[in-house]
C-alpha angles and dihedrals in degrees: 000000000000098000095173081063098057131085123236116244139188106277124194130180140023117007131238114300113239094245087047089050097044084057097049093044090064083075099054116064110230104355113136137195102246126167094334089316148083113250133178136181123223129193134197140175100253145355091273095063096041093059103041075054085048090048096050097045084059098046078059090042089051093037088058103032089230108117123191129196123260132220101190132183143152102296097359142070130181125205116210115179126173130148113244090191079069103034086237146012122348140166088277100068088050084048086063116029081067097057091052095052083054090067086071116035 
């Protein structure tokens, strides 16, 4: 399934299921399962680069109207999306991690 090319929508109910969520996630490098959401680690060479990184994560989460939650350091930052409406992951959050991943490749 080509999630980056997919609109985020207004979800209601019960979340993914895990083994939904483990076959969705073969589709998306380095995404893991954590905690009832994806999360993925990014590293850059310098702050710089990590926040221009930081800025442009937030122009997809506010384009979709779908906002994770950012670990950010120096040369790091994790992306953390889940969907409260759900209580856990949803097709949202695979919506947007691959648009993230877009950014960069």
């Amino acid at each position: 399934m080509n999630f980056a090319q997919m609109k985020c929508k207004p979800v209601s109910g019960a979340p993914m299921s895990a083994a939904q969520v483990e076959a969705d996630l073969k589709s998306l490098a380095g995404w893991a399962s954590v905690d009832n959401a994806l999360e993925k680690s990014f590293s850059f060479p310098d702050y710089h680069r990590t926040m221009a990184f930081v800025n442009a994560v937030a122009w997809v989460a506010h384009t979709e109207d779908h906002h994770p939650d950012l670990a950010v350091s120096y040369s790091r930052c994790v992306v953390r999306f889940n969907t409260h409406s759900v209580g856990g992951i949803s097709l949202n959050d695979f919506i947007c991690a691959a648009k993230v991943d877009a950014l960069l490749g």
